[in-house]
PASEBA-1860 file (N, C-alpha, C; in nm, 3 decimals):
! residues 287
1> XXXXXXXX> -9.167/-0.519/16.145/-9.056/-0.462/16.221/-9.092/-0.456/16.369 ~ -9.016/-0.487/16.472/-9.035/-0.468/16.577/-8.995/-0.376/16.616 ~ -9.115/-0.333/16.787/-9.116/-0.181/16.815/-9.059/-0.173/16.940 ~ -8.982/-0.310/16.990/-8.905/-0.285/17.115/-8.821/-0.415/17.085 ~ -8.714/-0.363/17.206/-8.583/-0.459/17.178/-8.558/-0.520/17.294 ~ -8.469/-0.632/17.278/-8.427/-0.735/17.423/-8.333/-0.749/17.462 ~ -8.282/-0.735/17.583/-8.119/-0.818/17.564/-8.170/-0.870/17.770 ~ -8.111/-1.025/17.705/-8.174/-1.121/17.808/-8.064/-1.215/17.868
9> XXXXXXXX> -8.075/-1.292/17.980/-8.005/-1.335/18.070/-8.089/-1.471/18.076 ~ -7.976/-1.601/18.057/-8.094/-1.708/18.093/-7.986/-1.770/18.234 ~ -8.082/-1.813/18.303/-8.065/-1.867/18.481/-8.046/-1.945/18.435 ~ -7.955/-2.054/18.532/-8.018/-2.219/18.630/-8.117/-2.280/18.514 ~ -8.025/-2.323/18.436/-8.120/-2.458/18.359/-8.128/-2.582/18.490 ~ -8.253/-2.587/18.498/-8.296/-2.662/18.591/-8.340/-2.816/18.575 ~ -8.404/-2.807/18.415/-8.422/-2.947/18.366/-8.378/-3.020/18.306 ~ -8.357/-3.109/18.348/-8.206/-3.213/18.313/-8.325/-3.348/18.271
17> XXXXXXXX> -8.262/-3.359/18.128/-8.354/-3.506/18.065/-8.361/-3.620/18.142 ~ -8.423/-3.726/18.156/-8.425/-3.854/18.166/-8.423/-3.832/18.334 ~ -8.463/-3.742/18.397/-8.425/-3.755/18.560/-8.575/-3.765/18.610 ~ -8.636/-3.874/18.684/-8.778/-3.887/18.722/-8.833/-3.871/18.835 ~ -8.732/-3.793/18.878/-8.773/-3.769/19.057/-8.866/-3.649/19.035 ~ -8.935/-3.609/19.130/-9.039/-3.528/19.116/-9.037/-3.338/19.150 ~ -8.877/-3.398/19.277/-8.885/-3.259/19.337/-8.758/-3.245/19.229 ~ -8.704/-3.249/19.135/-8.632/-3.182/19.043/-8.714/-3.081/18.975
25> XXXXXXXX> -8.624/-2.899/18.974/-8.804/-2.825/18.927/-8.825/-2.874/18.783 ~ -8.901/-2.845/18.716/-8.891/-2.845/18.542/-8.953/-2.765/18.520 ~ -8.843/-2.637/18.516/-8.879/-2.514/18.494/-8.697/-2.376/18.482 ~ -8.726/-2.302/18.372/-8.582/-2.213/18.355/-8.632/-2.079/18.398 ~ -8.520/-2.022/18.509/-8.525/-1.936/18.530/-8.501/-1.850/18.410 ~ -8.559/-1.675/18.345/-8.536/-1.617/18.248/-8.545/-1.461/18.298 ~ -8.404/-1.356/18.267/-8.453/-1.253/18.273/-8.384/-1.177/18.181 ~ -8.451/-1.051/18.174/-8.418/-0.970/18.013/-8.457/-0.834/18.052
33> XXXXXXXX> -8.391/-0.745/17.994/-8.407/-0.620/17.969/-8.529/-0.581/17.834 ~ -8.580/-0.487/17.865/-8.723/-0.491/17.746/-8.710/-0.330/17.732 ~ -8.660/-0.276/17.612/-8.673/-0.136/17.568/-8.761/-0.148/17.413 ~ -8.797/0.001/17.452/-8.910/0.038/17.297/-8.821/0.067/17.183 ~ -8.880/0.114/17.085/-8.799/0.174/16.953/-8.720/0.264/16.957 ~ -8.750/0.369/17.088/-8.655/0.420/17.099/-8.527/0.401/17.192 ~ -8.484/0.323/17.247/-8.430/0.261/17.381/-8.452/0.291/17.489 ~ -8.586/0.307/17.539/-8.625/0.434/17.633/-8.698/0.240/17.703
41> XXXXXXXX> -8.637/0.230/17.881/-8.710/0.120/17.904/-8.848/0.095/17.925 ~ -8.925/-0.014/17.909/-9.098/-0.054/17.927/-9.139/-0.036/18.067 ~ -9.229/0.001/18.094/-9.280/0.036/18.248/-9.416/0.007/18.281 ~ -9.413/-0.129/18.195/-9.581/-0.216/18.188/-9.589/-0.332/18.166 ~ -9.692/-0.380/18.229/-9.693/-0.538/18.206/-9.733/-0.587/18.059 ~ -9.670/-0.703/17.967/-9.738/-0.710/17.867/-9.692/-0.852/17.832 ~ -9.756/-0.911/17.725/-9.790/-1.032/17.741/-9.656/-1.056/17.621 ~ -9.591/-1.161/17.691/-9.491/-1.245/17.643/-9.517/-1.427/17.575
49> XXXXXXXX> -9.501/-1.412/17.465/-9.510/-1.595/17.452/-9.337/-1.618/17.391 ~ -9.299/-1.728/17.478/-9.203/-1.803/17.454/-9.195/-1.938/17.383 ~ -9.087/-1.953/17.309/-9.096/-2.102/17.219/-8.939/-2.171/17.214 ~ -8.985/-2.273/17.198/-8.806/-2.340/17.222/-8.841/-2.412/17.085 ~ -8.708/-2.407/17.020/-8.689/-2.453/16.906/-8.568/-2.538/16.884 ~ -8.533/-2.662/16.788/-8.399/-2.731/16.776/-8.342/-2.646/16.667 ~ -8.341/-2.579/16.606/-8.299/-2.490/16.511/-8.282/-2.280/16.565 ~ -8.169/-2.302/16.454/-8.196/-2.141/16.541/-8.250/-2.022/16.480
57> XXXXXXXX> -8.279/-2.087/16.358/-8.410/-1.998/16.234/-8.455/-2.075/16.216 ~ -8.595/-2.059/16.131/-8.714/-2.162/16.083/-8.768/-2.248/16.180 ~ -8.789/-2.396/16.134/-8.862/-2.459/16.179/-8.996/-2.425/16.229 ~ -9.017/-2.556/16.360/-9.144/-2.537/16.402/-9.115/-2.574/16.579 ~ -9.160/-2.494/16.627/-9.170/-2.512/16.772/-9.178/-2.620/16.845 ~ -9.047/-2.685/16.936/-9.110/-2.787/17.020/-9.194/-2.763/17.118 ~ -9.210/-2.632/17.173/-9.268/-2.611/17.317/-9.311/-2.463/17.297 ~ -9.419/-2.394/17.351/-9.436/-2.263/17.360/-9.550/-2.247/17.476
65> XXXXXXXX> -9.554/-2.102/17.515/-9.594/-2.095/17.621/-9.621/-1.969/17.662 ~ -9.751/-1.922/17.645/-9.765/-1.779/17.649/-9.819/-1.720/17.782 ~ -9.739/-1.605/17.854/-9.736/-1.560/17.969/-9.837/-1.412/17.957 ~ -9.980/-1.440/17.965/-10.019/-1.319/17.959/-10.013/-1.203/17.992 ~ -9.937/-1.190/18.112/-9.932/-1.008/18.206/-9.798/-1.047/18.229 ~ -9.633/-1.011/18.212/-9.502/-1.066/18.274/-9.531/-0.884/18.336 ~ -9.473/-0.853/18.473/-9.433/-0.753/18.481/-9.313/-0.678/18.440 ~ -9.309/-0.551/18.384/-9.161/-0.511/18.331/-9.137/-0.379/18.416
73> XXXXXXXX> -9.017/-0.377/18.494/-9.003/-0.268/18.563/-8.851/-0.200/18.522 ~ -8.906/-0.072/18.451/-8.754/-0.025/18.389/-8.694/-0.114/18.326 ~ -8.739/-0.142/18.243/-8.726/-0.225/18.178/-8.678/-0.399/18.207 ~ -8.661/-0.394/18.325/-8.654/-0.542/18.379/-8.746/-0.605/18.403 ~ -8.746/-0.771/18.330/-8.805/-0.853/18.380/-8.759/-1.015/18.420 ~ -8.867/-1.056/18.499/-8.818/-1.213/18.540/-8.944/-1.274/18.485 ~ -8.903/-1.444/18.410/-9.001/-1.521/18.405/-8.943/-1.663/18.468 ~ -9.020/-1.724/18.510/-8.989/-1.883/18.470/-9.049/-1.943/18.365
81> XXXXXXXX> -8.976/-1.957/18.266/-9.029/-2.087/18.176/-9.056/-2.240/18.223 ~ -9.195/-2.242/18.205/-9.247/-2.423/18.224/-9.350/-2.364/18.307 ~ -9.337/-2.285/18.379/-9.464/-2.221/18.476/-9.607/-2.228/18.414 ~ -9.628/-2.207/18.313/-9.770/-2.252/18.260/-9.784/-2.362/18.175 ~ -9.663/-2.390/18.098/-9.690/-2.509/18.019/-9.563/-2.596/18.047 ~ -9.565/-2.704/18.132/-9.456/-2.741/18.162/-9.329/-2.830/18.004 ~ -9.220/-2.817/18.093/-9.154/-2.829/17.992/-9.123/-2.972/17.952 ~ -9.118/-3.063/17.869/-9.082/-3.176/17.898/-8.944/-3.264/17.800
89> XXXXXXXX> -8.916/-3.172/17.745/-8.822/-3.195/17.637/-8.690/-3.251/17.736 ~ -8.619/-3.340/17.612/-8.519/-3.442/17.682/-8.393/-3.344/17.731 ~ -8.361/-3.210/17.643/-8.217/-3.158/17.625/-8.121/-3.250/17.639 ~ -8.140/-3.331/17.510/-8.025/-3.414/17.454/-7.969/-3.363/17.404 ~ -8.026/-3.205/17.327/-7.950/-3.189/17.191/-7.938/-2.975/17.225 ~ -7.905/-2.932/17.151/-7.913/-2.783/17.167/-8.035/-2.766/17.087 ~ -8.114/-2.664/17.203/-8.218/-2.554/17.164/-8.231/-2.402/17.161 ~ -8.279/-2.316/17.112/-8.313/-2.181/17.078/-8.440/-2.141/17.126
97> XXXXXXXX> -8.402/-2.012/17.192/-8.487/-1.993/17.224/-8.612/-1.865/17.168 ~ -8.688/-1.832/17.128/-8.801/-1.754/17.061/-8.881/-1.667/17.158 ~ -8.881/-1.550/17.141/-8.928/-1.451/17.231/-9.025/-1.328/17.100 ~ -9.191/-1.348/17.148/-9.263/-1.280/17.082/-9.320/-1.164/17.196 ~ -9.301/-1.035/17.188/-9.351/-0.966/17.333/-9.530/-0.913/17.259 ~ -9.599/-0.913/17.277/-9.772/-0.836/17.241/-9.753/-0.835/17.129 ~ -9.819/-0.790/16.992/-9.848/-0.829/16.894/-9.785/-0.823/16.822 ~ -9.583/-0.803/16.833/-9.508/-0.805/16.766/-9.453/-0.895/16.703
105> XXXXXXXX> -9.375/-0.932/16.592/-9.345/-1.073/16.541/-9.204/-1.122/16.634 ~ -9.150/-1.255/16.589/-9.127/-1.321/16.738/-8.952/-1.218/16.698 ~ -8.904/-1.245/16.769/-8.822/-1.116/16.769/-8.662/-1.244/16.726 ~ -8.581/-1.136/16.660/-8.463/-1.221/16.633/-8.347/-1.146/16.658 ~ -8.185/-1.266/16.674/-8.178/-1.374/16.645/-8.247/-1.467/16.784 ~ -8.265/-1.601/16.732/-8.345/-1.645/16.889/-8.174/-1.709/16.979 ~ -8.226/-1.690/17.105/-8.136/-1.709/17.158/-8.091/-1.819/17.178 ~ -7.942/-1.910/17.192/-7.942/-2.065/17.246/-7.881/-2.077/17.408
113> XXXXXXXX> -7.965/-2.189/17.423/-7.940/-2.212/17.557/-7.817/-2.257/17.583 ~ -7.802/-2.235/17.704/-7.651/-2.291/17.756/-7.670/-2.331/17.865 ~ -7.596/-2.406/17.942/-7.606/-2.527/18.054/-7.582/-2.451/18.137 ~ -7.636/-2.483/18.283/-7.579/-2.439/18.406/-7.435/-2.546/18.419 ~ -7.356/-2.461/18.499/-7.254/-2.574/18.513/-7.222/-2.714/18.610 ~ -7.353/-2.726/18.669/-7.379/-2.819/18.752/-7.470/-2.934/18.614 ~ -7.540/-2.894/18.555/-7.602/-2.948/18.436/-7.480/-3.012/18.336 ~ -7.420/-2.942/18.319/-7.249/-2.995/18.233/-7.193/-3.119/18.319
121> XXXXXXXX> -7.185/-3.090/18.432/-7.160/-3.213/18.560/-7.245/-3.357/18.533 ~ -7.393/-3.305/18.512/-7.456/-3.407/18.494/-7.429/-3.490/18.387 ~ -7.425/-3.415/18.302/-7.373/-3.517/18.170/-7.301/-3.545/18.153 ~ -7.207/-3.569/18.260/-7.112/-3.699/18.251/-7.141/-3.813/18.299 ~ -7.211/-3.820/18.408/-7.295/-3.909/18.445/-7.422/-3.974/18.325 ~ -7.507/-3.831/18.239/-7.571/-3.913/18.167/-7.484/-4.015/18.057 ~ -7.340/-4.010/17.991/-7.279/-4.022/17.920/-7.234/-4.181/17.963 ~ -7.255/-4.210/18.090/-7.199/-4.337/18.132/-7.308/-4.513/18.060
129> XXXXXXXX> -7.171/-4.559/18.058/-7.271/-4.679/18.007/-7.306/-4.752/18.116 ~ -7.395/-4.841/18.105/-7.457/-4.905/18.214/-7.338/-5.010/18.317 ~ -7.249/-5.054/18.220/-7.110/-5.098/18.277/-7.038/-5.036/18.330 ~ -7.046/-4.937/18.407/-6.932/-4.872/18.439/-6.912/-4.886/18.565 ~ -6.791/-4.906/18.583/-6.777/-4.919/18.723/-6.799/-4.805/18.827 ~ -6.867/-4.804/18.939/-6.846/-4.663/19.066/-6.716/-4.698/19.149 ~ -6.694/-4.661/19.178/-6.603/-4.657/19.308/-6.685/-4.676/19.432 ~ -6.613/-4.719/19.541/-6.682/-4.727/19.631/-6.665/-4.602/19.698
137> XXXXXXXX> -6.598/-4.547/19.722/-6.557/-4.399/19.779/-6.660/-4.307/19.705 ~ -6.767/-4.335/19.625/-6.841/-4.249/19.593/-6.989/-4.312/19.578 ~ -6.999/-4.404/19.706/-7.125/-4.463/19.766/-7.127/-4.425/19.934 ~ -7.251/-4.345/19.933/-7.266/-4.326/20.077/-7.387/-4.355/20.141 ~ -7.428/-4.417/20.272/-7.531/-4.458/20.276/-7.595/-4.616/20.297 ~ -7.694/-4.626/20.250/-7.720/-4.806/20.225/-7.802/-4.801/20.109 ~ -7.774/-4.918/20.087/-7.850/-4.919/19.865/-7.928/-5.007/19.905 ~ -8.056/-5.006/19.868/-8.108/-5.091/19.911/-8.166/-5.204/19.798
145> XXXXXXXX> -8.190/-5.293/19.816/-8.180/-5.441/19.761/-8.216/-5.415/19.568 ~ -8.391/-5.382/19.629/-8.457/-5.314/19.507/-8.395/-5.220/19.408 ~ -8.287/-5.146/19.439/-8.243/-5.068/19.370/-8.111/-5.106/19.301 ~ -8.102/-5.224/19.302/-8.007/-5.323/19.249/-8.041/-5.438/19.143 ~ -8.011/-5.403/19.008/-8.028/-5.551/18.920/-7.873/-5.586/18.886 ~ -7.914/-5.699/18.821/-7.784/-5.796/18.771/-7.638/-5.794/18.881 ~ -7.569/-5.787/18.909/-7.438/-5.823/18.967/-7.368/-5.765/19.015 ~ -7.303/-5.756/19.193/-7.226/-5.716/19.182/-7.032/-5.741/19.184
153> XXXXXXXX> -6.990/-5.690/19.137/-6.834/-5.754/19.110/-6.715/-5.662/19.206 ~ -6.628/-5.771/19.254/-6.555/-5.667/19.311/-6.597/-5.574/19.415 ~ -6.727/-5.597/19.531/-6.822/-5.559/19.611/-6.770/-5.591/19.784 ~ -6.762/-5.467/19.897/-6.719/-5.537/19.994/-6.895/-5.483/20.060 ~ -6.952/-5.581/20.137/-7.085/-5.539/20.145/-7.052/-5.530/20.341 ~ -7.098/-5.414/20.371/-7.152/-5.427/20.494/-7.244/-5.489/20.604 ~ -7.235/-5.493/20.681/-7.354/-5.506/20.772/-7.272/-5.632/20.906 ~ -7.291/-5.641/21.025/-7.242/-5.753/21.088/-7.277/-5.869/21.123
161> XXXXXXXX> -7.368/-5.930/21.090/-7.445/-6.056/21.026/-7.439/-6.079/20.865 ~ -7.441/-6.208/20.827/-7.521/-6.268/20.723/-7.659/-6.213/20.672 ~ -7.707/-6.192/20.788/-7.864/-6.171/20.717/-7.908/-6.026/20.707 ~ -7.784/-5.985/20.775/-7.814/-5.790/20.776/-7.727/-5.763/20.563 ~ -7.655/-5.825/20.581/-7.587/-5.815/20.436/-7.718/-5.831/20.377 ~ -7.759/-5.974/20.366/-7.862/-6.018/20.306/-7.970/-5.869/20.283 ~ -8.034/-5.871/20.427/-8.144/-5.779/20.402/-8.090/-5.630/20.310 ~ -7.938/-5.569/20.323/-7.936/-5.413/20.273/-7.928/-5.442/20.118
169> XXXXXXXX> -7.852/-5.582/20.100/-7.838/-5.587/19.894/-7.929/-5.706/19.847 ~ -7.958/-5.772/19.873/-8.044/-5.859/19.787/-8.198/-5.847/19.838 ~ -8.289/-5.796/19.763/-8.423/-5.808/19.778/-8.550/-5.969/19.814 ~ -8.465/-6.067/19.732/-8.545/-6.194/19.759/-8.507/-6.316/19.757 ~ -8.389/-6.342/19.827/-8.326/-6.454/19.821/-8.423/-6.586/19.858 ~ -8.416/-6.677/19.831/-8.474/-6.799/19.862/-8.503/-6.855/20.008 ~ -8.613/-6.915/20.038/-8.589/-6.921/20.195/-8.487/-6.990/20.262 ~ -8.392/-7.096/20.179/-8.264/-7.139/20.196/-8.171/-7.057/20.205
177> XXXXXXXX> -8.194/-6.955/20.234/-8.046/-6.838/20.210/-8.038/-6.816/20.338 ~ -7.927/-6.745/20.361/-7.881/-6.704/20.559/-7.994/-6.691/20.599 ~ -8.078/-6.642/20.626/-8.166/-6.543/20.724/-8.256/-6.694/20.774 ~ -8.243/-6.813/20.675/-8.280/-6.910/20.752/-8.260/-7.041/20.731 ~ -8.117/-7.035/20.806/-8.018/-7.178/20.819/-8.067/-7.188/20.954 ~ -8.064/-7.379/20.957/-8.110/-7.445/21.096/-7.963/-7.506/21.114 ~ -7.917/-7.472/21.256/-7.803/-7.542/21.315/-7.826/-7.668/21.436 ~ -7.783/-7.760/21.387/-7.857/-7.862/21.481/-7.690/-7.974/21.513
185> XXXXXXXX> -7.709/-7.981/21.654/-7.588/-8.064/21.682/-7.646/-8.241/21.698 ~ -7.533/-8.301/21.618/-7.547/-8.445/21.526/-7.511/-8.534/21.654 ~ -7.411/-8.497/21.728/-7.320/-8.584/21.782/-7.220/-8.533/21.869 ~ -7.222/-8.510/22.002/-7.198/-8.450/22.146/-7.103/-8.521/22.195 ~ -7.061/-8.607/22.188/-7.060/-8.772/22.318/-6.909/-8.779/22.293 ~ -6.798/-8.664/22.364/-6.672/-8.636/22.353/-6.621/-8.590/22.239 ~ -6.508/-8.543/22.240/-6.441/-8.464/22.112/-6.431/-8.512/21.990 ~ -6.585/-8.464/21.943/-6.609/-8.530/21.798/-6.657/-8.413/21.712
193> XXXXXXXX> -6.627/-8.455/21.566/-6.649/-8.404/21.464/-6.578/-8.303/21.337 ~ -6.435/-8.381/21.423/-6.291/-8.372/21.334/-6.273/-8.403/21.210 ~ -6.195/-8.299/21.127/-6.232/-8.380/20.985/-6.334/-8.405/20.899 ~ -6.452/-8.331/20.913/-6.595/-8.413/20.887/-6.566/-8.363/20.734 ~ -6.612/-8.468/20.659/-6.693/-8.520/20.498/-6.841/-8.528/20.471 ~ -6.879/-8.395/20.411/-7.059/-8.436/20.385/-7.074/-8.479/20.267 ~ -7.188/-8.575/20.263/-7.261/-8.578/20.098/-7.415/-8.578/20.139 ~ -7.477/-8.571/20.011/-7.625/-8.589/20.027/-7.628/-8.707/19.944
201> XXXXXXXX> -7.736/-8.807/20.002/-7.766/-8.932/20.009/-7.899/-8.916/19.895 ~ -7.955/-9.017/19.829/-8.031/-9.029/19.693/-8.155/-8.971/19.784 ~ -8.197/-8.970/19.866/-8.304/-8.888/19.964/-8.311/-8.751/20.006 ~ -8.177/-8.700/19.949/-8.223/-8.571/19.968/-8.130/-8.501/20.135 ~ -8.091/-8.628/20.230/-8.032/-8.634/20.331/-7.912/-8.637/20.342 ~ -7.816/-8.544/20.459/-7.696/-8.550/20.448/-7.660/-8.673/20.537 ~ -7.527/-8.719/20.526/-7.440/-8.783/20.543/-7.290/-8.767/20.583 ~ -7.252/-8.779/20.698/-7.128/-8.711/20.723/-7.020/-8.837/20.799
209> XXXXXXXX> -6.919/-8.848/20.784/-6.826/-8.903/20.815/-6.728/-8.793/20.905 ~ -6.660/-8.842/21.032/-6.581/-8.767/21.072/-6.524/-8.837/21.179 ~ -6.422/-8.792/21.265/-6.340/-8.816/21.368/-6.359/-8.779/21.470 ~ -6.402/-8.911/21.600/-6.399/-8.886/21.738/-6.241/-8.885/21.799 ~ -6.248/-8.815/21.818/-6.082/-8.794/21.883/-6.067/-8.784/22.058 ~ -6.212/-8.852/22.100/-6.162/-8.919/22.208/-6.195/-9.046/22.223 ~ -6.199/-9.095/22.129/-6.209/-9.302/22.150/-6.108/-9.310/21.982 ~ -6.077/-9.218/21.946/-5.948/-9.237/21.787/-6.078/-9.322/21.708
217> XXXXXXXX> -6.201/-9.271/21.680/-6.255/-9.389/21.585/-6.323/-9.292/21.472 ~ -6.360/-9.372/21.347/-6.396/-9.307/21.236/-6.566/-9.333/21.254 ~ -6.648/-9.203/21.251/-6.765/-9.236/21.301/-6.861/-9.145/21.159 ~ -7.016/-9.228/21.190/-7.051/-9.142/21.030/-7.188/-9.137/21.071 ~ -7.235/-9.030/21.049/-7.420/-8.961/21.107/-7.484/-8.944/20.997 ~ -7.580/-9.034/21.013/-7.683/-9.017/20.897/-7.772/-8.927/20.933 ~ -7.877/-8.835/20.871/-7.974/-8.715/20.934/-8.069/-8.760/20.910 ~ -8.187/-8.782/20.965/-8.325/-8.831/20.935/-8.412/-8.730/20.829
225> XXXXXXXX> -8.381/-8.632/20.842/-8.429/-8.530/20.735/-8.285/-8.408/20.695 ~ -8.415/-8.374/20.605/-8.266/-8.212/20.509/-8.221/-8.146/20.614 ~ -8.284/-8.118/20.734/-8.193/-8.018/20.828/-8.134/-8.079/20.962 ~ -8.112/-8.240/20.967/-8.068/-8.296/21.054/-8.126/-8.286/21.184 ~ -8.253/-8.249/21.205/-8.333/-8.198/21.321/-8.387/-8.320/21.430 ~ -8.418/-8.425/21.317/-8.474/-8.563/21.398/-8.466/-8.652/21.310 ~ -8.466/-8.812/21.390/-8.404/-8.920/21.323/-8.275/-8.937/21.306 ~ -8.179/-8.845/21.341/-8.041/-8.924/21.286/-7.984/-9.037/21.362
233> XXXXXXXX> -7.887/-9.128/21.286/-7.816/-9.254/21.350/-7.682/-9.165/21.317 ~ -7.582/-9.243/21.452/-7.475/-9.240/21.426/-7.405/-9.359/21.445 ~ -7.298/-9.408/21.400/-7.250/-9.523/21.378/-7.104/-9.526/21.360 ~ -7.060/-9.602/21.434/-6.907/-9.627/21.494/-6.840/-9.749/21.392 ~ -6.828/-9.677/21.247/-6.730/-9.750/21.132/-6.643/-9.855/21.178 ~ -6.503/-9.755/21.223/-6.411/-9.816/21.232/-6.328/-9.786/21.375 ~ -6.323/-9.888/21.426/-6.268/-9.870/21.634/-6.168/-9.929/21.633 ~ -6.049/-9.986/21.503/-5.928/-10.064/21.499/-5.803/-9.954/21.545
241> XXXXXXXX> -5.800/-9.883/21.651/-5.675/-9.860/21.649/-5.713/-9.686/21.672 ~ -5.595/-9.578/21.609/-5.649/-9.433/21.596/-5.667/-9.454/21.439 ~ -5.785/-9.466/21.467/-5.840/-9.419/21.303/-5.956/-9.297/21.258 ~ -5.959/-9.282/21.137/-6.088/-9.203/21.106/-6.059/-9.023/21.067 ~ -5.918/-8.988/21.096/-5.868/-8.840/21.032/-5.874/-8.885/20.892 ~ -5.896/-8.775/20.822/-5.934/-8.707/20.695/-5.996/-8.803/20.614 ~ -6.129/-8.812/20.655/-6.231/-8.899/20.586/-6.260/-8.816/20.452 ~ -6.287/-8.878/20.320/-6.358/-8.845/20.223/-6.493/-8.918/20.221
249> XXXXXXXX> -6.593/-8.875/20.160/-6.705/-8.944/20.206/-6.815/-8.939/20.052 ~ -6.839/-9.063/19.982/-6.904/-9.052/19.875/-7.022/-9.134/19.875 ~ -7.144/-9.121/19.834/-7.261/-9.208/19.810/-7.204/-9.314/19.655 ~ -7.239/-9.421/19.708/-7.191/-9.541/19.574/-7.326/-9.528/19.495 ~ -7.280/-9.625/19.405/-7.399/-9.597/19.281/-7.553/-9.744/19.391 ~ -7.496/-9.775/19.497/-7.636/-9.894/19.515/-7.670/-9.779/19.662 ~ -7.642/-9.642/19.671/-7.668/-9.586/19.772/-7.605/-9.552/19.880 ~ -7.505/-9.647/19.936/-7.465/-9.681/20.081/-7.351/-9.588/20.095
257> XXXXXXXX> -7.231/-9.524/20.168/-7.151/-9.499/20.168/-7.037/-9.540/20.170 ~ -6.949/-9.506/20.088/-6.769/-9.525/20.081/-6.706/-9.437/20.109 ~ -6.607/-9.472/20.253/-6.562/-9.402/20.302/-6.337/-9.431/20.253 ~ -6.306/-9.349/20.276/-6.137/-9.287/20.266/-6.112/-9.259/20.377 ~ -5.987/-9.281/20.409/-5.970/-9.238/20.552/-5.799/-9.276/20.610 ~ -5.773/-9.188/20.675/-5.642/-9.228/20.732/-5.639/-9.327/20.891 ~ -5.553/-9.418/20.889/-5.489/-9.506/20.980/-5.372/-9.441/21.059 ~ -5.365/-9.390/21.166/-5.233/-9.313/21.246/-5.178/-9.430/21.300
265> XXXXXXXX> -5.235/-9.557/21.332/-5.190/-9.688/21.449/-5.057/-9.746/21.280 ~ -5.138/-9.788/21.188/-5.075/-9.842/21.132/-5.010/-9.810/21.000 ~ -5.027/-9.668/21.011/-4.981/-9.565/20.953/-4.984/-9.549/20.758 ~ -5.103/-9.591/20.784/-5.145/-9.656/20.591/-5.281/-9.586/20.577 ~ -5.322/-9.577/20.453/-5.458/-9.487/20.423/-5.550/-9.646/20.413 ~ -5.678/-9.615/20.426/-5.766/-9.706/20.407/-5.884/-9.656/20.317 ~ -5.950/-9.791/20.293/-6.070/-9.738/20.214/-6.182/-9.826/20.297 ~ -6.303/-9.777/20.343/-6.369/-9.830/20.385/-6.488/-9.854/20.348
273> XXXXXXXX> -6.513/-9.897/20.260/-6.604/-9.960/20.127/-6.678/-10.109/20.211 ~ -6.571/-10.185/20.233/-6.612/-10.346/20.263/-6.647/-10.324/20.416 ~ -6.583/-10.234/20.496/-6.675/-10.228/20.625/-6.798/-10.197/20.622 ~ -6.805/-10.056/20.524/-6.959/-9.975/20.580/-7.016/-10.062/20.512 ~ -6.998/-10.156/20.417/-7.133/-10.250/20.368/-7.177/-10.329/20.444 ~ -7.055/-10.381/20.526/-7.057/-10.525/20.652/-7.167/-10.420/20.751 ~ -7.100/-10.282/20.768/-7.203/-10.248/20.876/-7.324/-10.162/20.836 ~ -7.394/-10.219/20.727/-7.482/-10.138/20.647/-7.591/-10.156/20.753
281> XXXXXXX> -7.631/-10.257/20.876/-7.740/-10.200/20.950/-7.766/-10.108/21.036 ~ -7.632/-10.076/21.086/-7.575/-9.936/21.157/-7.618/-9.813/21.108 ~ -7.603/-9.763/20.983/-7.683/-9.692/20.905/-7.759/-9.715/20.831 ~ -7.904/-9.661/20.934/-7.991/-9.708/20.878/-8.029/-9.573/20.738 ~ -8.093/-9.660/20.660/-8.188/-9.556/20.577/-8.158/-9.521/20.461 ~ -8.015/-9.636/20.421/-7.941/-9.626/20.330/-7.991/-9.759/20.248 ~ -7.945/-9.790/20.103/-8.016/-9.878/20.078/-8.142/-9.876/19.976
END
């Protein structure tokens, strides 16, 4: 039989499962009233062990934790639970709580916990599946790359560059990605580069067809390497007239290019297959 009685108050559940940050406490505030047999309140320190249980009789203890000296003043006291033995349980599920005060047996009924209501909040969040969409109205800040797997859909990304996007959401893009494109000018020599058609050539090299629109001619730049930096030829197709708007531009199966293209003089589409072969020494590197 027990020789004093409880009636207790539980705080601020503080530990919320599955959360791995460090400054979250993991620890429950606890306070209780502590009277003797006769209801007359305790006015001494005495040693309390606490136990959390998934049941609310029997079993066997997930957690316990004995507080040797709690102070009791008029019968009030405060503990934190986890303070000596921290707590680590998921609270996935409902627990009870077990209160033994000095050499008395553990005292009943045990009490069950109940959520703070910021904790109830949380578990709606824990409840979410990994698909779920956020809103953007409830992103503030910058996310940064690392803290991002698989995809995003339906995404307007900030930043005022290419490579500032780049750097706040993607962690390791390839060195081909924005942050390092080479811009290199092919061909200067009056108002050119109307219309342009690229392909890449069996080398790995682009190839572009396009329109000088101040001599009306269909003109086509080969690049000496992948970023057009050095070596390129350019070469003056077709000079019959105004030609050379809306080139299509394809590598043939022996390498060379076949070009499509509109005629404004004689107002007919062309294909320029049998020229660029006639002028296959013009571009060089084809072949």
């Amino acid at each position: 039989m027990n020789s004093r009685w409880l009636s207790a108050w539980m705080f601020a559940l503080a530990l919320l499962g599955g959360i791995a940050q460090a400054q979250v406490p993991q620890r429950i505030n606890y306070q209780g009233y502590l009277g003797n047999a006769s209801g007359q309140p305790i006015n001494a320190p005495v040693q309390m062990v606490f136990k959390l249980y998934d049941v609310a009789s029997g079993g066997t203890a997930l957690w316990t934790e004995t507080q040797a000296s709690v102070a009791v003043t008029n019968g009030i006291f405060n503990v934190a639970l986890g303070a000596v033995t921290p707590i680590t349980l998921a609270f996935d599920q409902p627990y009870w709580l077990g209160v033994t005060v000095g050499t008395d047996a553990e005292m009943t009924p045990r009490q069950p916990l109940a959520s703070n209501p910021y904790a109830m909040r949380a578990k709606q969040a824990d409840g979410l599946a990994p698909s779920a969409p956020v809103a953007g109205s409830q992103v503030t800040g910058t996310i940064a790359g690392s803290q991002i797997s698989g995809s995003l859909t339906n995404a307007t990304l900030g930043g005022n560059t290419l490579a500032q996007v780049q750097g706040q959401f993607v962690a390791g893009l390839q060195p081909t990605s924005v942050a390092a494109n080479v811009i290199t000018t092919v061909d200067s020599t009056g108002l050119v580069g109307n219309y342009a058609s690229l392909t890449i050539d069996m080398e790995g090299r682009p190839v572009i067809a396009y329109f000088d629109a101040t001599k009306s001619d269909l003109k086509v730049a080969k690049c000496g390497n992948a970023n057009c930096s050095a070596g390129n030829t350019v070469s003056i197709v077709d000079s019959t007239g105004n030609v050379g708007k809306y080139p299509s531009l394809v590598i043939g199966v022996d390498g060379l290019p076949v070009i499509a293209y509109y005629d404004a003089t004689n107002v007919s589409g062309k294909q320029g297959a049998s020229t660029l072969r006639a002028s296959r020494p013009l571009i060089s590197g084809h072949g």
